[in-house]
Wavefront OBJ file of the C-alpha trace (Angstrom):
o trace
v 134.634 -77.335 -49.657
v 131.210 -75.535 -50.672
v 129.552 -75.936 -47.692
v 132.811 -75.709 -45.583
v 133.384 -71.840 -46.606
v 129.163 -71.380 -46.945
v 129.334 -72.079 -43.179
v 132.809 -70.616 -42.648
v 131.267 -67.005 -43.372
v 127.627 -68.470 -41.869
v 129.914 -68.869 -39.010
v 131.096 -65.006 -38.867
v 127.468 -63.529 -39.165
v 125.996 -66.190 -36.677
v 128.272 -64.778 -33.953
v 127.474 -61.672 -34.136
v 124.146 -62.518 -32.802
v 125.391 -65.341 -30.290
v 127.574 -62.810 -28.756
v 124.839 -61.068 -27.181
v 122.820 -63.455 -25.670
v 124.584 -67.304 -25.878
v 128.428 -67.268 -25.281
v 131.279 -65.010 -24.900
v 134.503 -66.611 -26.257
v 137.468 -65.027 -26.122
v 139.443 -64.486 -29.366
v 143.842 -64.305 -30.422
v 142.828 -60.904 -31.549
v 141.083 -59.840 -28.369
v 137.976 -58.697 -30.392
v 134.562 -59.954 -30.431
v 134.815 -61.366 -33.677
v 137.685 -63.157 -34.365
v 139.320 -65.919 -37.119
v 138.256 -68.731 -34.518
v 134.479 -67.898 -35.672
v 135.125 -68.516 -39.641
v 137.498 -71.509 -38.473
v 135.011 -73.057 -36.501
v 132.287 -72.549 -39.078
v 134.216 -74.237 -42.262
v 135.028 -77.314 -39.645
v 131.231 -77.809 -39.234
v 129.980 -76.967 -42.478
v 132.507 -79.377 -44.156
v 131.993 -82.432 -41.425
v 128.710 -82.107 -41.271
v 127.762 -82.446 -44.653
v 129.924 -85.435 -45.744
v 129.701 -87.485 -42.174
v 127.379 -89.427 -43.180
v 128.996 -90.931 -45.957
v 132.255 -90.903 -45.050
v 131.464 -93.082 -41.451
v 129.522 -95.552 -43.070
v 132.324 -95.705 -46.030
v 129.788 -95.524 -48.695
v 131.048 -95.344 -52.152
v 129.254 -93.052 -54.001
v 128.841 -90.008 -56.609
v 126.749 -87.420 -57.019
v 124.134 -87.733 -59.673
v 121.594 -85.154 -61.450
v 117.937 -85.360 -60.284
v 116.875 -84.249 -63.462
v 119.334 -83.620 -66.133
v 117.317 -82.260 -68.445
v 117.191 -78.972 -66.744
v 119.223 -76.023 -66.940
v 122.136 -76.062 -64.333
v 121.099 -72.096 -63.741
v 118.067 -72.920 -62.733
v 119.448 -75.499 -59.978
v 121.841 -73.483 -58.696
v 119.297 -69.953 -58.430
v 116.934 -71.792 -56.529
v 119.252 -73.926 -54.050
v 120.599 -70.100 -53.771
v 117.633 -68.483 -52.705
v 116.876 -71.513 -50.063
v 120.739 -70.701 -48.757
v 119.693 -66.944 -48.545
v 116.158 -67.290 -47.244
v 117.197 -69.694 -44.189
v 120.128 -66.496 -43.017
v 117.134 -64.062 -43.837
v 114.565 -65.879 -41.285
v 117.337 -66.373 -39.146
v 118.471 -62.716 -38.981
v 114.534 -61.454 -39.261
v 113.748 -63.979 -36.018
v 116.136 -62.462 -34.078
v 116.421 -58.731 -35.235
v 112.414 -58.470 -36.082
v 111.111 -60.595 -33.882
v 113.869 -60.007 -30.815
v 113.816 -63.305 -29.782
v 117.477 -64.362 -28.802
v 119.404 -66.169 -30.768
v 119.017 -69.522 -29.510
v 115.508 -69.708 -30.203
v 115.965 -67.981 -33.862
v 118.786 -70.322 -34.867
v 116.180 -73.527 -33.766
v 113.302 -72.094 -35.940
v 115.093 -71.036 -38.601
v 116.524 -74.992 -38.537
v 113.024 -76.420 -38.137
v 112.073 -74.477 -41.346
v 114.666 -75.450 -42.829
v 114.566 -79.219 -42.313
v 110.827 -79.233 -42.888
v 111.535 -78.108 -46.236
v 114.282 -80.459 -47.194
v 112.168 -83.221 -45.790
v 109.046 -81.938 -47.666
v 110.703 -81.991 -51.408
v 113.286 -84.681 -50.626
v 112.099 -87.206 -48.280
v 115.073 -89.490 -50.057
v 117.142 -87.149 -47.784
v 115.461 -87.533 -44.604
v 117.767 -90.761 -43.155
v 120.778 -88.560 -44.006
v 119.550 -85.300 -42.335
v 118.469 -87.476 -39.079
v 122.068 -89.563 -38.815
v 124.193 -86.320 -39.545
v 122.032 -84.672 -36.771
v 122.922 -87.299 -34.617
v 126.491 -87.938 -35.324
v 127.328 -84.520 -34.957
v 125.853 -84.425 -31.935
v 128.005 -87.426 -30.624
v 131.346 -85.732 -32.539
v 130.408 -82.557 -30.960
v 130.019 -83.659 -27.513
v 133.126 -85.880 -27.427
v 134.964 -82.682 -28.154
v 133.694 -80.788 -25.313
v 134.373 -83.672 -22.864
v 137.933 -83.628 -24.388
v 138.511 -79.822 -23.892
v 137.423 -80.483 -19.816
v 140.284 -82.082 -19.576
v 142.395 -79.485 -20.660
v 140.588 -76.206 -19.396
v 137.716 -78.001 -17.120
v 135.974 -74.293 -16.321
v 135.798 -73.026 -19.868
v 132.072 -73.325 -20.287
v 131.698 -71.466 -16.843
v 134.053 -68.706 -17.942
v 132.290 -68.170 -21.817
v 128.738 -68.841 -21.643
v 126.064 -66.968 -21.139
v 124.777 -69.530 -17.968
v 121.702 -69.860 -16.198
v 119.423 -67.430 -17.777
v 117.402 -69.724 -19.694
v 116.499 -73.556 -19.508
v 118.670 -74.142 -22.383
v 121.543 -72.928 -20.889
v 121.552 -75.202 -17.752
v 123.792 -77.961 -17.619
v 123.467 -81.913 -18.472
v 127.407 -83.600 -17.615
v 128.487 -80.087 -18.046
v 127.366 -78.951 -21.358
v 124.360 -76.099 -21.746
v 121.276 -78.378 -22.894
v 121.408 -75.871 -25.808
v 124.644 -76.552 -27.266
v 123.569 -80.546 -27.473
v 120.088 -79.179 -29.189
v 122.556 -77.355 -31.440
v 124.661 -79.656 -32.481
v 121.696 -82.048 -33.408
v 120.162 -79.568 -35.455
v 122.497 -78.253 -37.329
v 124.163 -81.855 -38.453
v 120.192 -82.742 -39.427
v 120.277 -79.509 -41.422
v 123.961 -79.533 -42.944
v 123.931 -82.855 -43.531
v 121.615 -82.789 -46.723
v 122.046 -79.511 -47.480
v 124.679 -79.622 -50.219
v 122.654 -82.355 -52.332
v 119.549 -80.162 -51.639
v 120.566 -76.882 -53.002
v 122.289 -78.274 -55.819
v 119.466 -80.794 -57.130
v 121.730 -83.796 -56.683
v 121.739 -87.332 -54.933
v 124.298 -89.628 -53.785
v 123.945 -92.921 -55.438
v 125.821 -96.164 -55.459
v 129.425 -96.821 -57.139
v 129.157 -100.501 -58.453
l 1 2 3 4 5 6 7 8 9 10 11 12 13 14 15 16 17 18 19 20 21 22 23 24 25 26 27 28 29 30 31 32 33 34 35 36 37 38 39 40 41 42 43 44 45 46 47 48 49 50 51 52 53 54 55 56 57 58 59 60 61 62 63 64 65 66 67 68 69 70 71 72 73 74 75 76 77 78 79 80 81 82 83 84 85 86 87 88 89 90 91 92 93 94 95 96 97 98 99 100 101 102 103 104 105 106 107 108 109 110 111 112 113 114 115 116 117 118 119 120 121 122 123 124 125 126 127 128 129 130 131 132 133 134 135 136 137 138 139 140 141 142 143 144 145 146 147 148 149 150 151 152 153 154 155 156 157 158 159 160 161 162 163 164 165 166 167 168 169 170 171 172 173 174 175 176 177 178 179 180 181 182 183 184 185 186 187 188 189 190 191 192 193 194 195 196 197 198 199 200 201
């Protein structure tokens, strides 16, 4: 539920950026942003980070790294990585003016390198979510062709960039996307709080 509303609102302040340069949805409310944004955020923050666990059926709790410290302490510093990944995100693109594709990517890779750096234990995780979300978010595209087959034609922002070109229908972008984000989300929750999942005998 953490990580579902982290990425609910992540979700909200990510389109305003993807709005300009990667895809143009349209909305019930007929604006730019719309509920659809925090809806689909809190889907893939809460899949993400437990899909992992849940496919392989793993029983299992979450466990201090270090119990001797102060939970304060935990939580300030998994908040400052939360806050520091939106604030290179947001400097890429605004500072920088590269478009959002390319800041979102970057902002990942930082990320990831960082989770991998202090918490190699995390590392299978990150790589499996990335890839099962991925797969998950794929299959969901391929389903939606069958109900509105022209909808990536009609909302994206096609053919202005290599990423945006098609592979079975699908900007190349959205598939690097996917992948990135599970590998991200996936550890992220046992990350910031200073946790790991270990076995329930």
């Amino acid at each position: 539920m953490f990580m579902s509303i982290l990425f609910g609102f992540g979700g909200i302040i990510s389109q305003l950026t993807h709005l300009k340069d990667w895809w143009k949805p349209l909305t019930l409310t007929k604006t730019p942003i719309g509920i659809e944004d925090f809806i689909i955020g809190f889907s893939i923050g809460g899949i993400a980070s437990v899909i992992y666990a849940e496919l392989y059926h793993k029983k299992i709790k979450l466990k201090r790294i270090d119990s001797k410290k102060k939970d304060l302490k935990y939580y300030f510093l998994g908040d400052l990585f939360l806050v520091s990944f939106a604030m290179v995100f947001l400097a890429i693109f605004y500072g920088l003016n590269l478009n959002s594709f390319y800041s979102a990517v970057i902002a990942y890779f930082a990320g990831i390198i960082t989770i991998y750096w202090f918490r190699k234990d995390l590392v299978l995780d990150s790589f499996a979510s990335g890839i099962m979300l991925l797969i998950l978010g794929s299959t969901v595209y391929y389903f939606l062709f069958l109900l509105y087959p022209d909808y990536i034609q009609k909302f994206w922002y096609l053919h202005q960039n290599w990423y945006s070109n098609l592979v079975l229908g699908i900007p190349i972008g959205e598939y690097i996307w996917f992948f990135l984000t599970g590998a991200f989300i996936g550890p992220l929750y046992e990350f910031v709080r200073f946790k790991r999942f270990v076995k329930v005998r």
